[in-house]
C-alpha positions in Angstrom: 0.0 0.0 0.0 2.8 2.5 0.9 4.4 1.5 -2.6 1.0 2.6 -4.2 0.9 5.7 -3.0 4.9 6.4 -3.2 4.3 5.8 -7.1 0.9 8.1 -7.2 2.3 10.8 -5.2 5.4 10.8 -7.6 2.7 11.0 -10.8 1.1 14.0 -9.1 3.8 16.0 -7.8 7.0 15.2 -10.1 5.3 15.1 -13.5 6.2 17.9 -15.8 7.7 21.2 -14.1 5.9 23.2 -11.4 6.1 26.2 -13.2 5.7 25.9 -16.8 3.5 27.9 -19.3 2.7 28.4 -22.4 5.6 30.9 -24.6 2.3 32.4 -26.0 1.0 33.6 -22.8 4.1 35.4 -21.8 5.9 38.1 -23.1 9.8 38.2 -22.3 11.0 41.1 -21.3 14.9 42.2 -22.0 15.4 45.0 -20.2 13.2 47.8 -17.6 13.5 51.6 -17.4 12.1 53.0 -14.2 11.0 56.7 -13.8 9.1 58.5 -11.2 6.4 61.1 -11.6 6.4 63.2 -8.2 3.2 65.4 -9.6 1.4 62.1 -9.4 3.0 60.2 -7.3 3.4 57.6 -9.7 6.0 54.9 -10.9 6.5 54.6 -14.5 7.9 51.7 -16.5 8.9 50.8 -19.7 9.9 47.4 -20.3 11.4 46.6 -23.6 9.8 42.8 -24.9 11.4 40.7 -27.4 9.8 38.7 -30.2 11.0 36.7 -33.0 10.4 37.9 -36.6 10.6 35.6 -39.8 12.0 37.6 -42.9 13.9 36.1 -45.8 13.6 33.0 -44.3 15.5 34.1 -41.0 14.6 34.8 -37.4 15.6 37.3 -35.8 14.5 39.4 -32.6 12.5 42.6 -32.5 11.4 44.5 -29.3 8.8 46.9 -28.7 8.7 49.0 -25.5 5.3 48.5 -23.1 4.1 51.0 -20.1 2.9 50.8 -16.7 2.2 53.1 -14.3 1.8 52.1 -10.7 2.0 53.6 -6.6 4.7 50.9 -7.1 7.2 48.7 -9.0 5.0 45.5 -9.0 1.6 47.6 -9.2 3.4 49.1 -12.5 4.7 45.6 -13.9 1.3 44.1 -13.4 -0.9 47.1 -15.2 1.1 46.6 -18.3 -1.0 43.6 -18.8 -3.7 46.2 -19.4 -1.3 46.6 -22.7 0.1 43.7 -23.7 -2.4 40.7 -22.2 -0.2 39.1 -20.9 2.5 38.8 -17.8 5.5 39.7 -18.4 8.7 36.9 -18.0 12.0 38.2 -16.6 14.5 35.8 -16.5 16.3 36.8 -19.4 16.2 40.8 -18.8 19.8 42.1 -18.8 19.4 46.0 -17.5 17.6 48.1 -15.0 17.8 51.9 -15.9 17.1 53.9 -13.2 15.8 57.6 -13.8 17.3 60.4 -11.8 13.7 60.7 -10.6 13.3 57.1 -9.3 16.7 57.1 -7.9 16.3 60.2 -5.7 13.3 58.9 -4.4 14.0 56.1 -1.7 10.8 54.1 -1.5 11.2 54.2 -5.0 13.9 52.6 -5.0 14.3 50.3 -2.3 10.7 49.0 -3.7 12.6 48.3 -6.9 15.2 46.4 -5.6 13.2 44.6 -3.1 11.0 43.7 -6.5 13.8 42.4 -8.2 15.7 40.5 -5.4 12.6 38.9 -4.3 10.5 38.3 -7.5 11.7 34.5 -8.5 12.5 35.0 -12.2 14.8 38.4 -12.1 18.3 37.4 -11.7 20.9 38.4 -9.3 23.3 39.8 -12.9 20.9 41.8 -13.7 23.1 45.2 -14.5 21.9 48.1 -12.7 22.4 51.9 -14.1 21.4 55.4 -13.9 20.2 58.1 -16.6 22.1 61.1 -16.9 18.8 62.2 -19.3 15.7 63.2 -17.9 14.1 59.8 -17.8 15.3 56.2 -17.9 13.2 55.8 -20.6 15.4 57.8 -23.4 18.2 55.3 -22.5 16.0 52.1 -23.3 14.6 54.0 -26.4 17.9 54.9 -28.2 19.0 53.4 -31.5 21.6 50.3 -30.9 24.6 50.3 -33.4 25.4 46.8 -32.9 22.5 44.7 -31.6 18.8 44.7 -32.9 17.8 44.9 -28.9 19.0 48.0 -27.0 19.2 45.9 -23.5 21.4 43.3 -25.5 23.7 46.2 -26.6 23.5 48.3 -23.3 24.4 44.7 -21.4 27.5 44.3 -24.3 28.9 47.8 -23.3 29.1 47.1 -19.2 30.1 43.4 -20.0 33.6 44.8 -21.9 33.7 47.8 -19.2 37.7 46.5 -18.5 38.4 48.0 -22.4 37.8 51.4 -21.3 37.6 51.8 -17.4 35.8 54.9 -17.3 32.4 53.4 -16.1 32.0 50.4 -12.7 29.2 48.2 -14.5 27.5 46.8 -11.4 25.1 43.9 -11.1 22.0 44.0 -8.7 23.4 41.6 -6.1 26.4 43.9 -5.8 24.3 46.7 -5.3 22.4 45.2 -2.5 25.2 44.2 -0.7 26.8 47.8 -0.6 23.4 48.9 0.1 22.9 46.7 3.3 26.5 46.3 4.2 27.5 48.6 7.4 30.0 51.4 6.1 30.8 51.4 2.4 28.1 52.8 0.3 26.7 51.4 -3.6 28.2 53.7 -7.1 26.7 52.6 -10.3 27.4 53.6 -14.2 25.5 56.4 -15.5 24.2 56.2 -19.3 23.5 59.1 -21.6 22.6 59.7 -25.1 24.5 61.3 -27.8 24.2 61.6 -31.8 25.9 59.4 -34.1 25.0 59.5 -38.1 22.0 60.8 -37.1 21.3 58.2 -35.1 20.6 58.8 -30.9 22.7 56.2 -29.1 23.4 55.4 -26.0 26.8 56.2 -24.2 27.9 54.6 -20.9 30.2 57.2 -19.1 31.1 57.9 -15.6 29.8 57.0 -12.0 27.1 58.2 -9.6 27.6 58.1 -6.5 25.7 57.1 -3.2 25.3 57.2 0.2 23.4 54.7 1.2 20.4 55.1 -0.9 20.3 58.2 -1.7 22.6 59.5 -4.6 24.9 62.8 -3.7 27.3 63.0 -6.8 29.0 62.1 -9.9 32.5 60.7 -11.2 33.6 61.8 -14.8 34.9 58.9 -16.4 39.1 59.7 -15.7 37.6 59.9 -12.1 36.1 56.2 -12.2 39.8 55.0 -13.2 40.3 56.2 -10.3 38.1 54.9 -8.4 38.7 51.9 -10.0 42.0 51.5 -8.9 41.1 52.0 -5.4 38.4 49.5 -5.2 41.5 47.1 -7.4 38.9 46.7 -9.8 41.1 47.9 -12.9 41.4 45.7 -15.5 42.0 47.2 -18.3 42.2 50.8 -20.3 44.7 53.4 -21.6 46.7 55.8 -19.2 47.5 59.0 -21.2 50.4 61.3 -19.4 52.2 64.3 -20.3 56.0 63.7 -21.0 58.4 66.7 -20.8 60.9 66.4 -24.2 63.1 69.1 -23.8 61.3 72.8 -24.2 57.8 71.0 -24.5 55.3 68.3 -23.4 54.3 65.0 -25.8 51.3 62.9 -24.9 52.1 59.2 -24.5 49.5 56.5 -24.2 50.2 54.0 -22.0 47.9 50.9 -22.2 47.2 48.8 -18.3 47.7 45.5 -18.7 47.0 44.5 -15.1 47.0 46.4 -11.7 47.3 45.1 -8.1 45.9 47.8 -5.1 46.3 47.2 -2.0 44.4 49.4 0.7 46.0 49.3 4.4 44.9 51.4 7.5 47.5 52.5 10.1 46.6 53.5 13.5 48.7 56.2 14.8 48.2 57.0 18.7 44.4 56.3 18.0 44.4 58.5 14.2 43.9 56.3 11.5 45.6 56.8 8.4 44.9 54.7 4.8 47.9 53.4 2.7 46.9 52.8 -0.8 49.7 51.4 -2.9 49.3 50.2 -6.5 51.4 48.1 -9.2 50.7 48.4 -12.5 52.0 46.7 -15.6 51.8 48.7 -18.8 52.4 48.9 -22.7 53.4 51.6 -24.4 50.7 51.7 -27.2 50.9 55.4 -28.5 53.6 58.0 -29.3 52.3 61.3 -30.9 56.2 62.1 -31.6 60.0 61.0 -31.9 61.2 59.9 -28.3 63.8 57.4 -28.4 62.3 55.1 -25.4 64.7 52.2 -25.9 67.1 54.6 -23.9 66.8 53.6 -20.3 67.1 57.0 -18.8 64.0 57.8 -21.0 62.1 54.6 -20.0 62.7 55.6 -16.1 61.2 59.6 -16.6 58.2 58.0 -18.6 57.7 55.4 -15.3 58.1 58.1 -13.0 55.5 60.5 -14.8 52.7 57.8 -15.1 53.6 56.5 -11.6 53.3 60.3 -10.6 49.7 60.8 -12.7 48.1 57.9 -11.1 48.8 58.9 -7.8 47.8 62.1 -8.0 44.7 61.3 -10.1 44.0 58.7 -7.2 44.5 61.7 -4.6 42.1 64.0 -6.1 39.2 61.8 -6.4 39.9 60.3 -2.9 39.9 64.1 -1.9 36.5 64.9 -3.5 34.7 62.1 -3.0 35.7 63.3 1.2 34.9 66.5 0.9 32.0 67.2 -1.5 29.7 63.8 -1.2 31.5 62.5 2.3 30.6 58.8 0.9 32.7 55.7 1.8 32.2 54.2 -2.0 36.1 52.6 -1.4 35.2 50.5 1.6 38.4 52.1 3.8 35.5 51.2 6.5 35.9 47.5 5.7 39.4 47.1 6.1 39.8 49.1 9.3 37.3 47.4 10.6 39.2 43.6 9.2 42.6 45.0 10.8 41.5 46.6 14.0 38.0 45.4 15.1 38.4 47.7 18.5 39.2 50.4 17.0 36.4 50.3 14.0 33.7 49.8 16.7 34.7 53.0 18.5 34.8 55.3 15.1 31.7 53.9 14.0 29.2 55.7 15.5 31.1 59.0 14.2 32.1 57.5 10.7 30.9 60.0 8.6 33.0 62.9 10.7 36.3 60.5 10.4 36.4 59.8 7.1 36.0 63.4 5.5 39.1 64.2 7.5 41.2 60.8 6.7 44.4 61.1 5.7 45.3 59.2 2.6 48.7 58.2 1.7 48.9 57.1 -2.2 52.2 55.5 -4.2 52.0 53.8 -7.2 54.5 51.4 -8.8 54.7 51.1 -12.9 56.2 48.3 -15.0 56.7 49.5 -18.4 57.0 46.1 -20.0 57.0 46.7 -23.6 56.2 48.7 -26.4 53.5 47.1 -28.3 55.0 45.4 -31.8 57.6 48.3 -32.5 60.8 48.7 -30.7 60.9 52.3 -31.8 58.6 55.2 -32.8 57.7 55.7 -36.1 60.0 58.3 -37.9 58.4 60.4 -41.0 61.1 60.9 -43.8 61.7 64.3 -45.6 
């Protein structure tokens, strides 16, 4: 008898999957735009959906954007039924664009991200943004050069963020944890549009920064270097410095290979102060005129001079980032608190107040090791 119902239980309960339906009832959704209307108190979404087309005998993917408005995220995701007839599926979106509105707006916010960490189809890669336009929707609605979908092509652009280092693409589960870890505080990349060919596309370009939830500045994008190698999160982009040949200044383009940072805090009679050291490994990609670098004393000025830019580029955005939004977005918190426990529980209640006035000590190694496929620059004969 036991055996009987061991074998009809398993018919009822493991046939088929639990939560399958029907591709024609759902729409997919590839990517969301949120905005925020304060007149009306409303949320406002615009999800772009994906379907497949057939022409000359090919399939490929279209999208069309759909709106809902709502008091909040999921009130907003279910009224675009209204529009489309059916739910919307989200386990393959790749982006969330947030609008300025939305993001200055807690509730807002923290009801979107609740919504997407707790609804069972979002995933936690799910790339998280800003608009530096007026709403998150003129990011989702821009032309894509590469792609046919503008989430698949947004998604492409923070993927190969290591190429350029001048934006920190950030997934949602890395955005939570800042958000609810004690101390350091979330940044995420901020999109715009521009004009190419006549053509409104979207650009990826700098950093906004929080505190907690609430957003307090911006980062150009030689600022999010930076930033980037503080957090040791550089992998990748072109160092550009200013080298003195005798009565004037050439540019020289010096491409990162890979960079090790390493953040220590020092307590001095009870005064913290942060180390930050970096070594970086470099190519010399770009010469705009003659400098004969196979000579070693000109190899060692061109070392000092980018080891000399990065710490002083490092410096300045440590220093403003202090002093004008007073957000720990480098996580010095964190490793006080890993090397002197003690210590970080008696700052913490006056955090904000010690870190504007922390002392930060910066030195940079550089490894030139090559030049790219010449040995020497290229000479133009007369």
């Amino acid at each position: 008898m036991k055996k009987i119902m061991g074998v009809i239980l398993s018919i009822i309960f493991l046939s088929g999957c639990w939560n399958y339906r029907e591709i024609n009832n759902t729409s997919i959704a590839a990517g969301l735009a949120v905005d925020y209307d304060k007149n009306k108190k409303q949320v406002i979404l615009n999800a772009e959906i994906i379907y497949p087309t057939i022409a000359g005998g090919e399939t490929t993917l279209k999208s069309q954007i759909v709106r809902g408005e709502g008091r909040n995220s999921f009130d907003a995701i279910r009224n675009m039924i209204q529009t489309t007839g059916k739910k919307i599926f989200w386990a393959h979106a790749k982006i969330i664009v947030i609008g300025e509105e939305a993001a200055k707006n807690e509730k807002v916010l923290i009801s979107l991200i609740d919504f997407a960490k707790r609804d069972a189809e979002a995933r936690d890669d799910l790339w998280v943004l800003v608009s530096k336009e007026k709403t998150a929707e003129e990011i989702l609605t821009m032309n894509p050069l590469i792609q046919d979908i503008s989430s698949f092509q947004i998604e492409d652009i923070l993927k190969n963020e290591k190429g350029i280092s001048k934006y920190v693409a950030t997934p949602l589960w890395k955005f939570v944890d800042d958000l609810s870890s004690e101390g350091i505080s979330p940044v995420l990349p901020t999109a715009s549009t521009n004009i190419f060919e006549g053509k409104k596309i979207v650009e990826i370009y700098g950093t906004e920064v929080f505190k907690k939830a609430k957003p307090v500045g911006w980062l150009n994008g030689n600022e999010t270097k930076s930033l980037l190698f503080v957090l040791d999160k550089l992998k990748g982009g072109a160092l550009v410095i200013d080298q003195k040949q005798e009565k004037s200044y050439q540019k020289i383009a010096l491409e990162i290979l890979k960079n090790k940072t390493k953040i220590e805090p020092i307590d001095k009679d009870g005064q913290i102060i942060i180390n930050i050291s970096t070594k970086t490994t470099v190519n010399i990609n770009d010469l705009e005129s003659k400098i004969n670098f196979m000579d070693k004393k000109i190899m060692s000025e061109i070392q000092k001079t980018a080891e000399k830019k990065i710490e002083e580029d490092i410096q300045k955005v440590v220093e403003k980032v202090q002093k004008e939004y007073n957000s720990d977005i480098f996580g010095f918190s964190q490793s006080i608190e890993r090397k002197y426990p003690k210590l970080w529980t008696e700052m913490k209640p006056n955090w904000d107040r010690v870190f504007k006035n922390l002392k930060v000590n910066v030195h940079s190694d550089v490894l030139i090791r090559g030049s790219a496929l010449r040995s020497k620059p290229i000479e133009v004969k007369k």
